[in-house]
N, C-alpha and C positions, 0 to 999 in steps of 0.2 A: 504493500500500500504506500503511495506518494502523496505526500502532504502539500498544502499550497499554503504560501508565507509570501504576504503582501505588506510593504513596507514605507510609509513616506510617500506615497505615491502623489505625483502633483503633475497637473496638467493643465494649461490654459492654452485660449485659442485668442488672444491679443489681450493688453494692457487688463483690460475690463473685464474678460472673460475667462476667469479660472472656475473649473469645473471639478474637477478630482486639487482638493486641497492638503496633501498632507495624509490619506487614504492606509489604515492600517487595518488588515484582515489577515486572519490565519483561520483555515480550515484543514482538521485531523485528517490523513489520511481514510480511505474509506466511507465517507461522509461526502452524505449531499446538501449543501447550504445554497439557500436561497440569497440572492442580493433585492431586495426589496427597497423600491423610491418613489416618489411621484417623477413624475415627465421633466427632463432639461437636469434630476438630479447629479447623471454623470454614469447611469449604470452601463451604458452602451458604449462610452469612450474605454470604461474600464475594463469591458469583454475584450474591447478590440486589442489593447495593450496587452491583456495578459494571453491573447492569441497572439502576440506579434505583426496585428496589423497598422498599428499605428505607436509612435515613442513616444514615452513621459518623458515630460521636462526635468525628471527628480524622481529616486526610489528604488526602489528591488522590487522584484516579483522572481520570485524560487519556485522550484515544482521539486518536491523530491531533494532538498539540498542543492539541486541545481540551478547556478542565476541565467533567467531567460533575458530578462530586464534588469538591469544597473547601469554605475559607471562604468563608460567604457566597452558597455557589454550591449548587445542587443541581436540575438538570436534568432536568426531569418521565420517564420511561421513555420515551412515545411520541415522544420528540425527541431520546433518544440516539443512533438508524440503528444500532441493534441486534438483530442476531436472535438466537432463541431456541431451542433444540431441547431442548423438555423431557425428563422421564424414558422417559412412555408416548406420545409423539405429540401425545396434549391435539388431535387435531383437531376441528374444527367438525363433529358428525356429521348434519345435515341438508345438509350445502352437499358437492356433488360434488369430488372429488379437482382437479380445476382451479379452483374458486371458491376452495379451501383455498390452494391458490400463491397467486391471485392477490390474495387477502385483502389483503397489505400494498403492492402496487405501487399508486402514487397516481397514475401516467400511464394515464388511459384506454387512450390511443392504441397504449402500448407493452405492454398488459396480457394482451394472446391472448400475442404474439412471447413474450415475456419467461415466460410459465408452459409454455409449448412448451419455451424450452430449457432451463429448469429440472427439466422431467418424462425430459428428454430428457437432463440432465446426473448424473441419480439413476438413470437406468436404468427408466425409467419410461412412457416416449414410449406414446402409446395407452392411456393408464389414466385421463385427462381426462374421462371420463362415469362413469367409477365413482363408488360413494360408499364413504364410510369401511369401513365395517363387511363390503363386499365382499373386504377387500385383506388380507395376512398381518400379523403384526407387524409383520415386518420390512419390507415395504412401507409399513404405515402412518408406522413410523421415516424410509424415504425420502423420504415425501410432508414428512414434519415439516419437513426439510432442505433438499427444495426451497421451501418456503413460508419458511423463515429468509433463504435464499439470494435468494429471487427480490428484493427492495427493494433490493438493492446494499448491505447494513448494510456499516457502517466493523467492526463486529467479530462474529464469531460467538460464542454460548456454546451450551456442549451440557454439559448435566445428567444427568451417568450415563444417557446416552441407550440404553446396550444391556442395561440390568441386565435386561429383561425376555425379553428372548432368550434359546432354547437355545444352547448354548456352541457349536454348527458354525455358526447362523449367527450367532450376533457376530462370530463370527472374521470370515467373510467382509462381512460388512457394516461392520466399521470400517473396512477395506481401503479399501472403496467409497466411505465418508466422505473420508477420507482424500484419496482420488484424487479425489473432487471439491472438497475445499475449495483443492487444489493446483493444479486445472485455471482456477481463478476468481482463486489469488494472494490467496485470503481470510488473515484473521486472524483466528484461532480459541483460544479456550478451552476445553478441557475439562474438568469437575469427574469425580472418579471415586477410587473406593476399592479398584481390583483393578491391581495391581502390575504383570500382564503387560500389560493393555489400556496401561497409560500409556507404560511401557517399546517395543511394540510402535506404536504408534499414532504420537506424538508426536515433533516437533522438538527439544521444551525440555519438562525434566522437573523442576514446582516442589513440591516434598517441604514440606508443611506441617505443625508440630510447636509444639504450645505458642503457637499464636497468630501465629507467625509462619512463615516460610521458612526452615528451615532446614540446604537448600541448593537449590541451582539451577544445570541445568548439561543436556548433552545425556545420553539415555540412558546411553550408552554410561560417561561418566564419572560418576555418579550410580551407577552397578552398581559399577564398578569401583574406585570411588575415593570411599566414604560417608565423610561431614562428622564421624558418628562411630559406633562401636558399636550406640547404637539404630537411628539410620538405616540399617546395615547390615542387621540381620535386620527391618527393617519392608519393604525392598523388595529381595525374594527371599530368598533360604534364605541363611546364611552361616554358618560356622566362625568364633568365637571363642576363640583362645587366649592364656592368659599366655604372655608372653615379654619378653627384655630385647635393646633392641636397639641399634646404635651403628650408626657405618660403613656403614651399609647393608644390615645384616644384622640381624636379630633369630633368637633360640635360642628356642625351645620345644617342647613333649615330642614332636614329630612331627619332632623334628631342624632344619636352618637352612633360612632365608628370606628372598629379598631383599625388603626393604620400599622404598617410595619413600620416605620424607623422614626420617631421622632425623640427630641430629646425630653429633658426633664421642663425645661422653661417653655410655657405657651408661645405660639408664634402663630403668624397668619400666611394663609397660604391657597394652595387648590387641591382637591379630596380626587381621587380620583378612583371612578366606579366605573364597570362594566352592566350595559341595559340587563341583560339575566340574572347582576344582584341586586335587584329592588322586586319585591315583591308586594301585590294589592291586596290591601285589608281593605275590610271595611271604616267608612270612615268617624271618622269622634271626635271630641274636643279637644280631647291630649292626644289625639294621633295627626304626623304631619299631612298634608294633603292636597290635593289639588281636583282640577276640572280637564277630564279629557278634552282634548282638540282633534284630533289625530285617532285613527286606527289602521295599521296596513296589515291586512293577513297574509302569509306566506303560504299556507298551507300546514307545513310542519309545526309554525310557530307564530307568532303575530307582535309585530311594536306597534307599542300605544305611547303616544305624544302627549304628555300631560302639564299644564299652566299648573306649578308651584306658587302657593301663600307664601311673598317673601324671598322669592327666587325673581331672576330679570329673564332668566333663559327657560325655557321648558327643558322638561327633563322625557327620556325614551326607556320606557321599559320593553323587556321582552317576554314574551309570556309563550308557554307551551298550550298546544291544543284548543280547543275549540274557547271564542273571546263572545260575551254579553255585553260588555259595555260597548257605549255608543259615545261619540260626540257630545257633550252637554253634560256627562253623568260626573257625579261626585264622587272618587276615590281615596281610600287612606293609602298609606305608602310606606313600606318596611325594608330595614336596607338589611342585610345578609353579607356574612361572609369578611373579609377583611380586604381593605382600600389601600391605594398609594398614595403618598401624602407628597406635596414639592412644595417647599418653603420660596416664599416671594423675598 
């Protein structure tokens, strides 16, 4: 397994225009991490540098101990043992579904075996005579990934490879990624701008902001535990409230909270909740409360948009299963579970 170690990485495209500032990531061999940003944050300069298609102005980028990117250094693409899995496939469309695999293996000898179990590791086995233009998206996405896979690269990258699928089958085809890049103990990157694909998909989720990382960690603590306020409502839906908090506890208009870090002395700041920890009571005089605005059902689940006594912002709850309230109705409000706190 080949680990990736990204270092200082900085880029700009004139005076005004720095994009990757100063850019520190490390992903464990074996491990697929998502790079996760909004639009213009930098994720796509930084695929292209650590493929070798374009130079930093400043930095390392290592695969495996080895510098593809430094000083001095700067390692042609077709010599980094990197694959690729672009956004739409990008396959060769005159060359058959096997000529496609085998395009990058340089062993004659191991080149039938070697696109066999590649066809065979995508779910593919038997689609060797086809050509391009026969096969679904989502197949053509497969064929993409076994053609990445089959050279043995020291690291994968995949470029918002399902933006172009309908949303049943991304689901299931990231799944499929997934279970194959884990079957092989690959190290994989993924660049992508949709919040559940990264959360869903990925081992290590690096949230990129202003040029840089800023945080990184596994889904679960990246949901649960954002670096700050922004990062909060950029990956998933989240509840921001004033509140003052000490000892463990923070006060705000939805009543008390425990928060994970705060110190002994009170201090003012923003509570920070997830819509699935507030829960609807009935309402009372000592319970906080509000006036629904809002109901969107999903099906599986439903937010409801609720005008807070004492709040400026409405607040989104998430609820499971079948919702009776309506517009206009009077709800209590209970919060659950424990908050991040970020001091002003």
């Amino acid at each position: 397994m080949t680990d990736l170690r990204i270092e200082g990485l900085t880029k700009a495209y004139g005076p005004d225009a720095t994009v990757l500032d100063g850019l520190d990531l490390t992903v464990p061999g074996g491990s697929l991490a998502a790079v996760l940003g909004p639009s213009g944050c930098g994720k796509t300069t930084l695929l292209r540098i650590i493929a070798g298609f374009l130079r930093a102005d400043a930095g390392t980028v290592a695969v495996g101990g080895r510098v593809l990117t430094g000083p001095g250094a700067h390692v042609p693409p077709e010599r980094r043992r990197i694959g690729i899995v672009p956004q739409e496939g990008a396959l060769f469309p005159h060359l058959s579904v096997a000529r496609n695999v085998a395009f990058g293996v340089t062993d004659r000898a191991a080149r039938r075996r070697r696109t066999e179990e590649m066809l065979e590791l995508v779910g593919l086995a038997g689609y060797g005579g086809r050509m391009p233009h026969e096969l679904s998206g989502g197949q053509q996405q497969r064929v993409a990934l076994a053609r990445a896979l089959a050279p043995e690269p020291a690291l994968v990258l995949l470029d918002e490879p399902f933006n172009a699928l309908d949303s049943a089958l991304r689901t299931g085809l990231r799944a499929d990624v997934r279970a194959a890049l884990r079957a092989l103990g690959a190290t994989a990157l993924l660049v992508t701008h949709d919040q559940q694909e990264a959360l869903s998909v990925a081992d290590l989720v690096a949230v990129v902001h202003d040029g840089r990382v800023a945080q990184c960690g596994s889904p679960q603590d990246v949901y649960t535990r954002p670096a700050n306020p922004w990062l909060a409502g950029f990956v998933g839906d989240a509840v921001l409230l004033p509140g003052t908090a000490g000892n463990g506890t923070a006060t705000t208009a939805l009543g008390t909270v425990k928060v994970r870090t705060t110190g002994e002395t009170p201090h003012r700041g923003t509570v920070v909740l997830r819509p699935e920890q507030l829960r609807l009571t009935e309402p009372g005089d000592t319970i906080p409360g509000g006036t629904v605005t809002d109901v969107r059902y999903y099906g599986h689940d439903a937010m409801i948009t609720i005008t807070v006594d004492g709040l400026d912002e409405p607040v989104d709850i998430r609820v499971a299963g079948h919702v009776t309230l309506r517009p206009g109705d009077r709800t209590g409000i209970h919060i659950t579970g424990q908050a991040t706190f970020h001091q002003r």
